[in-house]
C-alpha positions in Angstrom: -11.7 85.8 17.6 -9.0 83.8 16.7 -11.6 81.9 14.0 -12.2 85.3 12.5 -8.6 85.7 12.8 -7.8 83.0 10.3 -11.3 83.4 8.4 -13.0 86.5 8.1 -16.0 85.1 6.5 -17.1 84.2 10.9 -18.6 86.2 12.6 -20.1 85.9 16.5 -23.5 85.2 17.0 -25.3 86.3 20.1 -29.0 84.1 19.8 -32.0 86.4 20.7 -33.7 83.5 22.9 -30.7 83.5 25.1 -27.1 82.7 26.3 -24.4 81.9 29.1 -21.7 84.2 30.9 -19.0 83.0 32.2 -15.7 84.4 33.3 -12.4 82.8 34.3 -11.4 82.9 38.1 -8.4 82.3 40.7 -8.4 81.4 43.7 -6.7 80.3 46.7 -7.5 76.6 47.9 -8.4 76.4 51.6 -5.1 73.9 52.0 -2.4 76.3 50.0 0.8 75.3 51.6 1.8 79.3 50.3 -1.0 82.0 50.1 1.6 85.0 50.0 3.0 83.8 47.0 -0.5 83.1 45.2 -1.7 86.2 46.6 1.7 88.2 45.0 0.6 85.9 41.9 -2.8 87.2 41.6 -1.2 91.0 41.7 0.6 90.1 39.1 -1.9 89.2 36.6 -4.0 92.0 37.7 -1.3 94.7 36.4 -2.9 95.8 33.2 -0.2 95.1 31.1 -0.2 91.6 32.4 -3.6 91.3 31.9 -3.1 92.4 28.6 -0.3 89.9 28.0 -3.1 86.8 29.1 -5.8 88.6 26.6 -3.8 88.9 24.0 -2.5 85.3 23.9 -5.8 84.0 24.7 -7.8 86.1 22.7 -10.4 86.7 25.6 -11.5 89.9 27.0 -10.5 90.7 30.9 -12.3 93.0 33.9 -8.7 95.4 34.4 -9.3 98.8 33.6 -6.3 100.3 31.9 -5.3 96.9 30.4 -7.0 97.6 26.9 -4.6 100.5 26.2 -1.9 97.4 26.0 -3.8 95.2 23.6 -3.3 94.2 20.2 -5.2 96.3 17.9 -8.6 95.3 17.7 -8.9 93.2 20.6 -10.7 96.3 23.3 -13.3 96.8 20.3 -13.7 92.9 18.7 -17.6 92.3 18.3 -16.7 88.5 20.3 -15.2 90.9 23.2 -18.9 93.1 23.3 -22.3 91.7 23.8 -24.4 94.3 21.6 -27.0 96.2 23.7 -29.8 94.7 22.5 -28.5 91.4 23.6 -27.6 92.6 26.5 -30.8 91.1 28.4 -30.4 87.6 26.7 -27.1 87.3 28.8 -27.3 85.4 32.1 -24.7 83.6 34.7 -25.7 79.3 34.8 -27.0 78.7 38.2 -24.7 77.0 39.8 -25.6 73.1 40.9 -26.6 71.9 44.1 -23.8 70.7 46.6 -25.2 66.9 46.5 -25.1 67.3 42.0 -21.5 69.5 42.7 -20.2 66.1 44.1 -21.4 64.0 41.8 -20.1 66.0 39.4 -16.7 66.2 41.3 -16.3 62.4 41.5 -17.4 61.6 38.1 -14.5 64.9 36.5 -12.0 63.1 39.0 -12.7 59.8 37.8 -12.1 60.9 34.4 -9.2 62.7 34.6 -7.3 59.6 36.2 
């Protein structure tokens, strides 16, 4: 959205033979030295004119019901914010990788990021 934004000669392409969800997440790690305060965290973004806040800076779509009424214009109805019904069927979730593949993964992202 915020390619079209600048150019509106782009436009999203959903591709007929297929193509990956995926959704942002938070969560609390087992060792959190302070769950009440990640837990009074998490209500806090989930306020719909929070939520609205995050989607409008990020340009992303959110799960809130009730946020989209404090959106920038355009934003609830943006083409890259609705998968078209008939592609509907072409969206799927990536499996997710085996625990031994995870940790390979895991050391090889930590490695990296050192």
């Amino acid at each position: 959205m915020r390619i079209r934004a600048e150019n509106p000669g782009f436009a999203y392409g959903y591709p007929k033979e297929g193509f990956s969800l995926w959704q942002d997440n938070v969560a609390i790690l087992a060792d959190a030295k302070n769950v009440d305060n990640a837990k009074l965290f998490f209500n806090f973004i989930m306020e719909p004119e929070n939520a609205a806040l995050i989607s409008n800076y990020t340009r992303y779509g959110n799960a809130i019901l009730g946020s989209e009424k404090f959106m920038d214009k355009g934003l609830p109805d943006a083409p890259e914010m609705n998968i078209p019904a008939e592609f509907k069927t072409a969206a799927h979730f990536l499996v997710t990788c085996p625990a031994d593949v995870q940790q390979i993964y895991t050391r090889i992202w930590t490695d990296l990021t050192k």
